[in-house]
Each structure stands twice: as C-alpha cells, then as structure tokens.
N, C-alpha and C positions, 0 to 999 in steps of 0.2 A: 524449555518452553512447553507449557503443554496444550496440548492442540483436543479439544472436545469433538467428540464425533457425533454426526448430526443425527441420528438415534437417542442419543442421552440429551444432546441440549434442541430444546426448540426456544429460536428468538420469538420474543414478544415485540412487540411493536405498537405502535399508537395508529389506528386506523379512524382518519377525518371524517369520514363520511357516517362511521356509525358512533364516532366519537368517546371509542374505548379503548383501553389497552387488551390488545389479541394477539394470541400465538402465528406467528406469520406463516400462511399456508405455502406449500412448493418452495420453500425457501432455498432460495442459492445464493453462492457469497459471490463476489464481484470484486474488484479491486477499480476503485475510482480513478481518476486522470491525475489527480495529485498522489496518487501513490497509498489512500486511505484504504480500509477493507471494508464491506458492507455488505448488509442484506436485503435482496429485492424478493418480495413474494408476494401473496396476495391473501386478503383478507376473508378468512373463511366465512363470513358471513354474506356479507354482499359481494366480493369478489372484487375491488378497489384495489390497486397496487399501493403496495405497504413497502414500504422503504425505512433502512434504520443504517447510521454510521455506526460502525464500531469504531474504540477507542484503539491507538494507536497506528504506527504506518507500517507497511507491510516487509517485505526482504529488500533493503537498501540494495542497492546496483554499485558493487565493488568498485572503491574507488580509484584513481586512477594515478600512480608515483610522481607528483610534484615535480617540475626538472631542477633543477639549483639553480642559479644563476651561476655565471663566471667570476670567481673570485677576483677582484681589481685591482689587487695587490698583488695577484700572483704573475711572474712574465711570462710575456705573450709568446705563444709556441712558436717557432723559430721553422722555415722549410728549410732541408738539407740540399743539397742539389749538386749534381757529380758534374766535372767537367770534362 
C-alpha cells in the first residue's frame, strides 16, 4: 500500500462558505466512528472548517476464529469414572 506523506500530498477540499475547491489548511487525518479515514482542516481563506472523506476503510480489527459447532453425528463423549 502506499501511504503519501503529508509534505507531497495536500488535500483539496470544497470549502461552503467561499464556495471553491481549496487546499485544506492544518490538515489532519482522523478516522471516523465507522472505521472511514478523513480530513479535517481548515480553509485558508476565511478559516471555515473544511472537511473531506477519503475513499476506502482503514485497518480492519483482526478477526476473531469462528467456534464449529458440535458435530451431531458424532458420539457424545462418554465420562469415565473409577470405583
């Protein structure tokens, strides 16, 4: 994967208020509550927080080994027991 470092890339953004696409000022990336990536910064012109999703979701959270169920067919373990 390759990962752009924030000296080479500046996000653009669409800023509401002066109603242009602008390079987003102080830009930091963020990871949203659904797991998205994004950038919050603010618009160098008037200074309006500028907000942009990136595409795709961030590092998945390792998933976790399914159990089997108990095969139905196979017989039921049996306790041994000494007398």
């Amino acid at each position: 994967m390759l990962r752009l470092r924030k000296s080479l890339f500046m996000a653009e953004g669409y800023c509401v208020k002066c109603k242009a696409k602008k390079e987003i000022a102080e830009a930091v990336e963020e990871t949203m509550k659904n797991g998205r990536k994004a950038i919050k910064g603010k618009c160098p012109t008037c200074g309006t927080v500028m907000f942009k999703i990136l595409g795709g979701k961030g590092t998945p959270a390792p998933a976790a080994v399914p159990s089997t169920p108990p095969d139905p067919a196979a017989p039921a373990p049996t306790s041994v027991t000494s007398k």
